[in-house]
Every structure is written in C-alpha cells, then in structure tokens.
C-alpha positions, 0 to 999 in steps of 0.5 A: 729071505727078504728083501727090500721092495723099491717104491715107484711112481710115474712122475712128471719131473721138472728140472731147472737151473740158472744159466751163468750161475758161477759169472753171476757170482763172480760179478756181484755175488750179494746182489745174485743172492738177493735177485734169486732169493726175490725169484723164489720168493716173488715168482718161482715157488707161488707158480709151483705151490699154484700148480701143486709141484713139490720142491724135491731139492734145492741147489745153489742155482737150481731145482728139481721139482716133481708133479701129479700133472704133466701139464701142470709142470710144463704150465708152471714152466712157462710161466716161470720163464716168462715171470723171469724174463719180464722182471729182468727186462729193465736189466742190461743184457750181460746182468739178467739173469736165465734159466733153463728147464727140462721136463720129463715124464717117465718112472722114478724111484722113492726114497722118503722125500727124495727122488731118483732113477732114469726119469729123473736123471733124464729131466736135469739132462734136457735142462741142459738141451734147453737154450737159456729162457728155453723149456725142453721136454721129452716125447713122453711129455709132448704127447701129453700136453700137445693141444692141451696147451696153447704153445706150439713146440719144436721137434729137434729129433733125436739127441745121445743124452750122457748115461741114458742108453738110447737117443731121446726124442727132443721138444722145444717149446716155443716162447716168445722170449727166447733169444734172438740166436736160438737155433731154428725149428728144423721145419722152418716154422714162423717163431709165435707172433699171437697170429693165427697160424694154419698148415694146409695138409696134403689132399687126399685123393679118394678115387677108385683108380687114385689117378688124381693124385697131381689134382689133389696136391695142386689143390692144396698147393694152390690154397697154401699159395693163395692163404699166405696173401693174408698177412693177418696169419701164418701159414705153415710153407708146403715142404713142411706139411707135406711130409705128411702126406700118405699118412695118417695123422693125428690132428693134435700131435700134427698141430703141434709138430707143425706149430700150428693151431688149425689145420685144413685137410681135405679130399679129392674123388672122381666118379665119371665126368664128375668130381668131388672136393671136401675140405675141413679147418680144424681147431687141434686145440679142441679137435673140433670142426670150425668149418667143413664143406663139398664141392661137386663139379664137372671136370670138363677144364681139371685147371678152371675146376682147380682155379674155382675150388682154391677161391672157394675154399680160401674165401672161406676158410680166412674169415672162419679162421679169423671168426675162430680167433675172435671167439677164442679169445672172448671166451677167454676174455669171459674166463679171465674176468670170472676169475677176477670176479671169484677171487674178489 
C-alpha cells in the first residue's frame, strides 16, 4: 500500500491586497489598471525580487508571496507601504490607492509552485486585520524580527481569526503613514516621530527583607517624571511599563511591546544604614549597555536620598541617550554612503 507524502515547509508568508479595489474600478477602471500595472512594475516586484520573496500568486487586487526570511518579508512590507504611500501623495484622498498586509510565520504545504494550509490561510486573514497602508503580523513574526528592525509595533491581543481554531495573537507595525483614525495602541504609546524613545521600567528591590519596594518604584517613578521634561524624546507613561514589574523581561521583546528603542532598568539594595542603586540604558536594538552606573549612600533622608539619585541618573541618561541617537545615525549615515559608493 503507498500513499502520497505532503511536502512541508516553514515559510514566511506575506499576504497583500488592495483596499477599495472594486470602487477604484468603478470610478476609473483604465487608470486603476495602469496605476497598479506601475505599482508592480516600478516599486512592488523590485522591493520583493530585492529581498528574494517569490510571487506564489497574483489576483486582481493582491498577492501572496513567500519568503526564506521572516524579516525580509516584513523589511519588503514596509517598504512597499511607504513606496505606496509616498507615489500617491499628490493624489486627492478619495483617489489614492492603499493596501493591506498580512505576514505570517508558520508550516505550509507544497504543491508544485503552489502553496496551501493554515500558514498561509492565516497571512490573507491578518491582511484583513491590518488597517489600510497598515502591516499586521502574528507573534510568530513578532518574536523574529523585534529588534532586528528599526520599527516599533503594537500589540492588539488576541483576535477569533475565521477558520483558524484558536485566538491568534495580533501585531501592529507602526508606520509613520498610517491614517490619522487608526485605532490607538492598547498601551497608550506616542505614534513614531524619529524621536528617541525610552520606558523606565520598575526598579527592582534586592534587599534581603525586600522592604523597599516603595523606594524602589519612587525612584523609577520620579525619573519617568523628571525624563518626560525633555521634549527632544519620548518617554513611555508609567501604567504602561509598569506592567512589567516582578517579571522577567526580555529586553528586545519588552522594547518592542513598548515601542521603545531604549530601556532603563535598574536596582535598589539595602545593607544596614546604607543603600545602593544601579541603574542601566539599554540599546534593545543591540541589547547592548550604553551606559550603566552604582550609587552608593547613607539613607540618613530615604526622600533627599531619592531626590539626588533621580537627578543623578537623569543628568546622565538624557545626553548618552541623545549621544546614542547620534551615533546611530553616523554610522548609518557611513553604511548608506558605502553603499552609494559600491553600487557606483
């Protein structure tokens, strides 16, 4: 007896399709031929040949495309989005064209150039989850590029997906060219400016009886306060970074949850009459330290101690946050110009 073996694959699948398709056509069904037909030609296919996806299928207002690469498919989504968007810019409002994409990371089955199962099945799902110009991406996804990637995303939870068994956990990246009347992250987060952006998470308290726990939080309390003076970055509102407290926190995953680039942690420890306070910025993108210091003091005033330590820590941590920034950006300054130089 023998039976026919299913070929499978982990994939990364990304779905994508017009928004309005049908009241384009209607409206000016030549000219939504001919601005797709440049779409593809001009910007869509060069981004996907460029970050090696393959077009599985085509319909009249959408793809499905597979790739090696998680985060060349999302890399290749975003710049599709914002290609979209900048060559419809001159366009009134009610004439430009959107789209929206899914990407999921999961199993699929192979059938000679075609592609099915439940991976692919929930990638066309989330393109319908994604606002228009928006990218949605399942957790799957999330957990692969988060840090990767210089894009901060939004959790929407859990959503019923239609034919997929269980609740799929939902991300948002955030585009600087979504509409105005997107809905809102759940946790409040600034929409992405090119500012810097930092949360403050809960101080840990270390002592051996963990009876400074008030200490603790009015330190990183006090510090999200002082930091959100600074208009030249964001600063990630306490209700939000401190649901992470008392837990153990991955710094790239945090990071992007938060939709922040940096993170301060710290901790609080008393010995005696003496205490001591360490404090760390954190670069999630790299997961590297850009800055990382102890205070030690007599607790004689626990407030005055507070008070010195909070202007301590900020009078530091605004310039290496800003110093980070700076050299971030030279260095991709020195990458893009290698590049223009290599290519010439």
């Amino acid at each position: 007896m023998t039976t026919d073996r299913v070929t499978r694959r982990l994939a990364a699948i990304l779905a994508i399709d017009m928004v309005g398709y049908s009241r384009h056509m209607e409206a000016d069904e030549t000219g939504t031929i001919s601005r797709q037909r440049t779409h593809r030609q001009e910007l869509i296919d060069p981004i996907l040949h460029e970050h090696h996806g393959r077009i599985v299928k085509t319909t009249g207002d959408g793809l499905l495309v597979e790739f090696v690469s998680v985060v060349d498919a999302l890399e290749s989504a975003v710049r599709i989005q914002r290609a979209i968007a900048k060559a419809e810019a001159s366009l009134p409002k009610e004439r430009r064209m959107q789209y929206r994409a899914g990407i999921n990371l999961g199993d699929i089955v192979i059938d000679g150039d075609d592609i099915f199962g439940d991976g692919v099945n929930l990638a066309a799902r989330l393109e319908g989850l994604a606002d228009p110009g928006g990218i949605s991406i399942t957790a799957s996804v999330f957990e692969q590029v988060v840090g990767k990637l210089d894009l901060a995303f939004d959790d929407m939870g859990e959503r019923e997906v239609k034919n997929i068994r269980k609740p799929v956990r939902v991300y948002q990246v955030r585009l600087e060219i979504m509409p105005e009347n997107r809905s809102a992250s759940p946790r409040g987060v600034p929409e992405a400016s090119g500012k810097p952006s930092i949360a403050v998470l809960p101080f840990q308290d270390m002592s051996p009886e963990m009876d400074h726990e008030y200490f603790a939080d009015g330190i990183a309390e006090d510090i999200i306060t002082e930091l959100s003076r600074n208009h030249a970055f964001f600063v990630t509102a306490r209700n939000s970074s401190f649901t992470y407290k008392g837990k153990a926190v991955d710094v790239k995953k945090t990071a992007g949850e938060l939709g922040v680039r940096y993170l301060l942690e710290g901790s609080v420890r008393k010995g005696g009459k003496r205490i001591r306070i360490t404090a760390q910025l954190i670069d999630a993108a790299t997961s590297n330290h850009v800055w990382a210091e102890r205070y030690d003091r007599e607790l004689n005033d626990i407030f005055a101690v507070q008070d010195e330590i909070t202007a301590s820590i900020v009078g530091v941590v605004a310039p290496e946050l800003i110093g980070a920034e700076m050299q971030r950006a030279r260095r991709a300054l020195c990458a893009s110009s290698e590049i223009r130089r290599s290519g010439a």
